[in-house]
RONUDREN-197154 format. One record per residue (C-alpha): residue number from 1; chain; x, y, z. Coordinates in steps of 0.001 Angstrom, whole numbers, padded with zeros to 6 digits. Example, Ala and Ser with C-alpha at 12.3 -4.5 7.8 and 13.67 -1.06 7.14 Angstrom:
BEGIN
{pt 1, 'A', {012300, -004500, 007800}}
{pt 2, 'A', {013670, -001060, 007140}}
This chain:
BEGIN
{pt 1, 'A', {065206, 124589, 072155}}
{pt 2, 'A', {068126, 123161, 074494}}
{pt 3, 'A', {066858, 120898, 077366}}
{pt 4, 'A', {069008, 120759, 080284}}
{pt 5, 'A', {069455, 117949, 082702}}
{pt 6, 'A', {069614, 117546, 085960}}
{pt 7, 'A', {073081, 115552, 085410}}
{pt 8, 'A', {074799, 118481, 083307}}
{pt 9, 'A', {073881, 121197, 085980}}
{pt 10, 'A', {076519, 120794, 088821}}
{pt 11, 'A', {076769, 122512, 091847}}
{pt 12, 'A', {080352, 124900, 092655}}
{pt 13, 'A', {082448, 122458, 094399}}
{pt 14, 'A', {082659, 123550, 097893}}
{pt 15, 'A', {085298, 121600, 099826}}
{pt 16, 'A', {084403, 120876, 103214}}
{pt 17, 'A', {086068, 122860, 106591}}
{pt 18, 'A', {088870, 120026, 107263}}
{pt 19, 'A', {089525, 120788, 103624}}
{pt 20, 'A', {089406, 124529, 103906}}
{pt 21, 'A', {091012, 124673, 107289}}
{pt 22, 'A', {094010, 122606, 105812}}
{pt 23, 'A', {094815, 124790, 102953}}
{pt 24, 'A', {094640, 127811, 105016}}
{pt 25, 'A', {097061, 126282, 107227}}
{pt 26, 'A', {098945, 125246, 104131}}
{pt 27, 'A', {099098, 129021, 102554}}
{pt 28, 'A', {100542, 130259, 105466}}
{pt 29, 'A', {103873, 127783, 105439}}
{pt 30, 'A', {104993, 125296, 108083}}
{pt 31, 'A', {105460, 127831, 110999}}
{pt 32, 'A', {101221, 127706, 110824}}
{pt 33, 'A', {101516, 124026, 111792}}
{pt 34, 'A', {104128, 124297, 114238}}
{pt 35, 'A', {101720, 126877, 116298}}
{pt 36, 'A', {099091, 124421, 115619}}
{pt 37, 'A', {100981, 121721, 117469}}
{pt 38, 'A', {101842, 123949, 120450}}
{pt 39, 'A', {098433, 124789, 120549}}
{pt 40, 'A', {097495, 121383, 120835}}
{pt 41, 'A', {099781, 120925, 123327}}
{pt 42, 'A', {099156, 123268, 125411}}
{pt 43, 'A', {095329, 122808, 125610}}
{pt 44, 'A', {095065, 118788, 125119}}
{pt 45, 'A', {098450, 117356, 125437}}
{pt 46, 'A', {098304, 113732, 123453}}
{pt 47, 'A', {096382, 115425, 120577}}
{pt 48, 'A', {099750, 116606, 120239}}
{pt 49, 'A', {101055, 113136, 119030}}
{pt 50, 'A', {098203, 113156, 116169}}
{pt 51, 'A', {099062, 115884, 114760}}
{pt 52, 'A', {102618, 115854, 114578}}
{pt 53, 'A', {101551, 112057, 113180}}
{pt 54, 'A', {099206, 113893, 110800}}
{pt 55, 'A', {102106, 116696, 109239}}
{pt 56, 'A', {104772, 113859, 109788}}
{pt 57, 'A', {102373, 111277, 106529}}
{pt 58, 'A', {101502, 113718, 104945}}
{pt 59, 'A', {104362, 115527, 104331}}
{pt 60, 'A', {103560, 118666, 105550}}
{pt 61, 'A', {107060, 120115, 107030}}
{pt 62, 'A', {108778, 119524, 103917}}
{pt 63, 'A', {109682, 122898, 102128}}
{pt 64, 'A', {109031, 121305, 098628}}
{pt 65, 'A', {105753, 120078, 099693}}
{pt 66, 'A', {104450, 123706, 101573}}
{pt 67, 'A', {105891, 125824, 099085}}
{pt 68, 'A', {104034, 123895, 096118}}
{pt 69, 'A', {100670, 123875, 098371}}
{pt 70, 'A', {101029, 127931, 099060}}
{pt 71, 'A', {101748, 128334, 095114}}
{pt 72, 'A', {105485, 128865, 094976}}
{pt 73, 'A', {106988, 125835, 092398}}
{pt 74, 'A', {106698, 126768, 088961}}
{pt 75, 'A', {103901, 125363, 087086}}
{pt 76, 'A', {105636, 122466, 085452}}
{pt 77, 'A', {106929, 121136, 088696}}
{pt 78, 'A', {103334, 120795, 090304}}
{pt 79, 'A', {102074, 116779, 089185}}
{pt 80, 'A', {104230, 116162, 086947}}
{pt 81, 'A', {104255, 112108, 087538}}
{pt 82, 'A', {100767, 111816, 087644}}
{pt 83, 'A', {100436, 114118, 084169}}
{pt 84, 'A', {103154, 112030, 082115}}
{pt 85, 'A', {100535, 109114, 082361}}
{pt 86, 'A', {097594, 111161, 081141}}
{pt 87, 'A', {096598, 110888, 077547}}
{pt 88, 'A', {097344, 113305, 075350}}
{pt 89, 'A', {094481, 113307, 072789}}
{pt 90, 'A', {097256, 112517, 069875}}
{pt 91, 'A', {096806, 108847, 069484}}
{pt 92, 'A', {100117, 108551, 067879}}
{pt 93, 'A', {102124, 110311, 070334}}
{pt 94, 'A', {100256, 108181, 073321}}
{pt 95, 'A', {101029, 105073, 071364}}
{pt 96, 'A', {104776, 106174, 070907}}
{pt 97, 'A', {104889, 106713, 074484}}
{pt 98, 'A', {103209, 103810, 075301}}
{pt 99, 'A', {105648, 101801, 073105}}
{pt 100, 'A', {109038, 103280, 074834}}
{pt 101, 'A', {107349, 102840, 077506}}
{pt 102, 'A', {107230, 099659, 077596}}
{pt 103, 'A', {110632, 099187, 075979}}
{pt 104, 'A', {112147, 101181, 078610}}
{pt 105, 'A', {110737, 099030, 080914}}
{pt 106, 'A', {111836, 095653, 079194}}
{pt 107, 'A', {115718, 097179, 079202}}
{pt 108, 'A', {115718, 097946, 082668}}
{pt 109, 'A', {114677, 094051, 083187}}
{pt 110, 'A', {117102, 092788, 080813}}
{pt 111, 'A', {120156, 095088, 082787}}
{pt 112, 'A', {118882, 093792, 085985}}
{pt 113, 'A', {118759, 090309, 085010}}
{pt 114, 'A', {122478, 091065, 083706}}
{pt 115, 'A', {123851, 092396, 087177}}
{pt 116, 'A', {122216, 089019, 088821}}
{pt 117, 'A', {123995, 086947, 085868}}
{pt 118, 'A', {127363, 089501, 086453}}
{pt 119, 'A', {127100, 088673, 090875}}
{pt 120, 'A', {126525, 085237, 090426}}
{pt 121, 'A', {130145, 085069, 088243}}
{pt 122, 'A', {131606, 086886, 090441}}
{pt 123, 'A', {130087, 084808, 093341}}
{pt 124, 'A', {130681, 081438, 091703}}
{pt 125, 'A', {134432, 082518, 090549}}
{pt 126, 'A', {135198, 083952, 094133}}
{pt 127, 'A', {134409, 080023, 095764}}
{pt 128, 'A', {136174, 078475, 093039}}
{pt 129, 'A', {139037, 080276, 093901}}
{pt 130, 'A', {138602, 079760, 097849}}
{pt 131, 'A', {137981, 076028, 096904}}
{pt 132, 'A', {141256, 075665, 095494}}
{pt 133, 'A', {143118, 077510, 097903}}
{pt 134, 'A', {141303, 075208, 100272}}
{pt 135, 'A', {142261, 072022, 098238}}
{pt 136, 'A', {146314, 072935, 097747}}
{pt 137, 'A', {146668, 073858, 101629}}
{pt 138, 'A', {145049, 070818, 102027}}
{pt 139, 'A', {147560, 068739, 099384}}
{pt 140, 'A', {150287, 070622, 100399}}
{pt 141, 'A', {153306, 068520, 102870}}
{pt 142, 'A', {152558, 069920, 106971}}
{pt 143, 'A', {154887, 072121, 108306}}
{pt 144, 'A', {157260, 069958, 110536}}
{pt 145, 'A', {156761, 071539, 114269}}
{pt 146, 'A', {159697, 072957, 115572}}
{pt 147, 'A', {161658, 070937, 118036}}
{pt 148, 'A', {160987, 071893, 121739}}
{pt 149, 'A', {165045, 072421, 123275}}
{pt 150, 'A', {165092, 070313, 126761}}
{pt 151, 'A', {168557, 070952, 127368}}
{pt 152, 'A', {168456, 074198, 128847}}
């Protein structure tokens, strides 16, 4: 006899009408949201500015972006940052990855650290070298000014 909870039965995920009415708008491709913002415009002009704010953050216009919401980028393109941090269910792969990881990360501190060490040398040789410039003009006998001629 199998007893079932309230907590294991879920109801179908519905998303809401925003949610809905944006991925309709989304299947269709950016030309859907450009007659959305002339539409706005033409029947309540500053709503105009909030939309165009709206597909401006979030991305909207960009082909990359509509084509992956309307189902055109392969599936390996679609999340790929946020899956290469997921675990993997092999412990010793995620601890491998976790380790060069982290190593990765520790090299790309050490090289940056080196470029600050490599401008500062560069920085400290260049005024060394102005300083002494500076120091032998300085040593060095003046010019004599030319003599003015009167006599003409």
């Amino acid at each position: 006899m199998t007893y079932t909870t309230a907590a294991s039965t879920t109801a179908p995920e519905r998303p809401g009408t925003i949610a809905r009415t944006l991925a309709w708008l989304d299947e269709r491709g950016p030309m859907s949201w450009i007659v959305v913002m002339i539409g706005s415009f033409i029947f309540a002009g500053p709503l105009v500015l909030l939309v165009l704010g709206f597909i401006l953050m979030t991305g909207r216009f960009s082909g990359r972006t509509c084509r992956a919401r309307a189902g055109f980028t392969p599936r390996f393109a679609r999340g790929y940052a946020f899956h290469a941090m997921r675990p993997t269910g092999n412990a010793a792969f995620d601890a491998y990855r976790a380790d060069m990881l982290a190593r990765l990360e520790r090299e790309q501190e050490e090289f940056e650290s080196f470029l600050i060490r490599l401008r500062e040398a560069r920085d400290k040789a260049e005024f060394d070298q102005y300083m002494e410039e500076r120091a032998r003009a300085a040593a060095a006998p003046p010019v004599p000014a030319e003599p003015q001629d009167s006599a003409k």
